[in-house]
C-alpha positions in Angstrom: 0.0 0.0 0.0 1.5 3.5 -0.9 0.0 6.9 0.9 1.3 9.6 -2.2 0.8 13.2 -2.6 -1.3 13.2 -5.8 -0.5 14.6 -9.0 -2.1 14.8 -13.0 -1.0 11.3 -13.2 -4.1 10.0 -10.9 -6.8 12.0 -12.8 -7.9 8.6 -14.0 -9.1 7.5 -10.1 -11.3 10.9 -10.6 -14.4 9.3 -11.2 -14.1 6.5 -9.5 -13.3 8.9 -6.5 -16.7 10.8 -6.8 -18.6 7.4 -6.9 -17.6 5.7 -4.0 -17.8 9.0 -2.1 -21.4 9.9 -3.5 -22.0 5.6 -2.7 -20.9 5.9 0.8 -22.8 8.3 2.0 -26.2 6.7 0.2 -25.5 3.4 2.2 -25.0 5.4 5.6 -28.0 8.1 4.8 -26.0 10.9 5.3 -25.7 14.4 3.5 -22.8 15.0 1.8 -20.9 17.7 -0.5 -21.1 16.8 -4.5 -18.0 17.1 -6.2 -17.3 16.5 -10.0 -14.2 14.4 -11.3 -13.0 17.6 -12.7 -12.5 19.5 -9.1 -10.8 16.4 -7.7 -8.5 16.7 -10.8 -7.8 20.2 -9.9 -7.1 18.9 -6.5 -4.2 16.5 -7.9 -2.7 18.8 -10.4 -2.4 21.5 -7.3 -0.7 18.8 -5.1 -3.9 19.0 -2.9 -4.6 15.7 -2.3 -3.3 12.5 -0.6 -4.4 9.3 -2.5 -3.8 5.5 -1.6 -2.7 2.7 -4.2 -2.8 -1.1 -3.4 -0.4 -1.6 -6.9 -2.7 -0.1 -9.4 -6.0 -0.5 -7.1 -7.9 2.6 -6.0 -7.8 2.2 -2.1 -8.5 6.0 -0.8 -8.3 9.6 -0.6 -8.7 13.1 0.5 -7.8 16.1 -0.1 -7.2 19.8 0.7 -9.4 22.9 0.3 -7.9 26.7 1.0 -9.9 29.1 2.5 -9.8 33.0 4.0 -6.7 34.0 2.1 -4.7 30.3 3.3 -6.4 30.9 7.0 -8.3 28.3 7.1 -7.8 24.5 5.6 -10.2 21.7 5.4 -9.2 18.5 5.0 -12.4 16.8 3.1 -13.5 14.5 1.1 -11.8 11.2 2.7 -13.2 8.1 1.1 -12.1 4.6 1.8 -12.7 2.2 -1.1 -15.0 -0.6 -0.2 -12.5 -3.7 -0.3 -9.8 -1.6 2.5 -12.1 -1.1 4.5 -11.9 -1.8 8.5 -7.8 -1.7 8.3 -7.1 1.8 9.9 -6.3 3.0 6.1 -8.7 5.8 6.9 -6.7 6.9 9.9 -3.0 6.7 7.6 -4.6 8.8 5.0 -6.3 11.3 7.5 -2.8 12.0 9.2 -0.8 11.9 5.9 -3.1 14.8 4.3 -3.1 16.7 8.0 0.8 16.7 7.8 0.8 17.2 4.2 -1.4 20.8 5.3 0.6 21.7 8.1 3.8 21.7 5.6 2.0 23.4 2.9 0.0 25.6 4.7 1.9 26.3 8.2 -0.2 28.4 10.9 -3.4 27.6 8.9 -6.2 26.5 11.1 -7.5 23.0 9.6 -11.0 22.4 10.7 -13.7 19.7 9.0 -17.2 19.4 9.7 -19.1 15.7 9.3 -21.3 13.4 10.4 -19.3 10.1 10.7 -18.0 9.3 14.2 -15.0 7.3 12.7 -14.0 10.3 11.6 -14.1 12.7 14.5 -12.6 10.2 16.6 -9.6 10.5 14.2 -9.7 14.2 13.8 -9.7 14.0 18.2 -6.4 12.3 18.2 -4.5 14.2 15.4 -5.4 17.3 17.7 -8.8 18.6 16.8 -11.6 20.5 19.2 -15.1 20.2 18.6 -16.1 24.0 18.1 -19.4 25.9 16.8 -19.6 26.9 13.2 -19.1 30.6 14.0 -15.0 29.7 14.7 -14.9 28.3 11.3 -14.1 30.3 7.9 -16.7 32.9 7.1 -15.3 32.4 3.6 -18.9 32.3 1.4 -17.4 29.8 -0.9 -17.3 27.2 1.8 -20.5 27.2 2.8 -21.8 27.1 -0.6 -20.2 24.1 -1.0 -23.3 22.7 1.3 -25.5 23.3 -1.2 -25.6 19.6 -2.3 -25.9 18.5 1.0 -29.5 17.0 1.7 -29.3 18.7 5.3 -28.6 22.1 3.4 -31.8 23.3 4.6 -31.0 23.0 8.4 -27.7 25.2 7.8 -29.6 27.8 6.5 -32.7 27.5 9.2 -30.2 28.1 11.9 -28.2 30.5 10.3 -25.1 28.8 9.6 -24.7 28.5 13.6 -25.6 24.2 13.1 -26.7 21.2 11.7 -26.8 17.3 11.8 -22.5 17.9 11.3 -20.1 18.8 14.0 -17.5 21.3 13.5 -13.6 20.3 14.6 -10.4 22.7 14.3 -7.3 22.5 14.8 -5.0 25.7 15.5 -2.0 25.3 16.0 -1.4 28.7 17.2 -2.8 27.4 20.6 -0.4 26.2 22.8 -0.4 21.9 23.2 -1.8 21.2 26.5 -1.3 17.2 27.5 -4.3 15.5 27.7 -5.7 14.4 31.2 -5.1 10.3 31.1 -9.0 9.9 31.3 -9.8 12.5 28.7 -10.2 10.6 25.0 -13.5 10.5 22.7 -16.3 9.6 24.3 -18.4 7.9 21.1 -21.5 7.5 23.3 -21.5 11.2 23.8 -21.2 11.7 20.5 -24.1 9.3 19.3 -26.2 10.8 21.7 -25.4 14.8 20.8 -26.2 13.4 17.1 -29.4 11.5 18.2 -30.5 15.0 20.0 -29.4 16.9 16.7 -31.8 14.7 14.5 -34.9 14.5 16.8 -34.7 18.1 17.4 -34.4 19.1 13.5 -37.1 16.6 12.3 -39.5 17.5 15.3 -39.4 21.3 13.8 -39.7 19.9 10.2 -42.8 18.2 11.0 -44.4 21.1 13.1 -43.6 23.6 10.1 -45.3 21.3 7.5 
């Protein structure tokens, strides 16, 4: 297995890329942000993406987007193919394309927002705080990018202040504070926030029709 920086040369995994993202979140019911083959192409030819080969295989990816005049950094769009699945891949290529940020983008803040627990456990251990929306990028362009998102319409209810996702940043402009021994992710608290999120969302969904 090889963890590369991706280039022009991978713009043939594009498409495949897009389906099993689009596919992954149709078999766990979650919104997600549409891309076309042609921006993840962009994303290789800038060197703004990390990409995972078993020989020739597709395995995974993600990749980098720049907001705020190179403030901000999100690191989205990490996809696991199918058959890798379950072997801490996700984890390798998460810390590969935060590292590969950090170098290309030092004293950026590199926040995410998503659904998947899996994934904010990860994002817990490389560093990251849960935070509200408001101390993410106010950059417009971002949040467009939720357009495609089928929970789009609780972003804009609430303002852009939440929704069914949870918001984690890392700055590293904030001093590294060691972690009391009994502090880690707590998924159950998690599970239960997003349980909360969903009954309270759908409750006012049903009331306003």
């Amino acid at each position: 297995m090889k963890i590369l920086i991706a280039n022009k040369a991978h713009a043939k995994y594009a498409e495949t890329i897009c389906d099993t993202i689009a596919e992954s979140a149709k078999v766990r019911g979650t919104g997600i942000a549409r891309r076309t083959p042609e921006y993840i192409i962009t994303k290789m030819e800038n060197g703004n993406a990390i990409i995972a080969l078993d020989g020739d295989n597709f395995a995974g990816f993600c990749y980098i987007e720049v907001w705020g005049h190179d403030k901000f950094v999100a690191n989205s769009g990490l996809i696991v193919s199918p058959d890798y699945r379950n072997q801490g891949l996700a984890k390798d290529i998460k810390k590969a394309i935060f590292e590969h940020s950090q170098n290309k983008y030092p004293g950026a803040k590199i926040f995410g927002i998503t659904t998947g627990l899996a994934v904010m456990k990860i994002n817990y251990e490389l560093g990251y705080q849960p935070v509200t929306f408001s101390e993410l990028t106010d950059d417009e362009s971002f949040w467009k990018g939720c357009q495609t998102c089928k929970n789009y319409d609780i972003l804009t209810r609430t303002e852009r202040k939440m929704c069914l996702c949870t918001g984690m940043l890392y700055d590293p402009n904030k001093k590294k504070e060691e972690k009391p021994r009994h502090e880690s992710f707590n998924e159950k608290t998690y599970r239960r926030l997003k349980s909360i999120k969903q009954t309270l969302f759908y409750k006012k969904d049903k009331e306003s029709n």
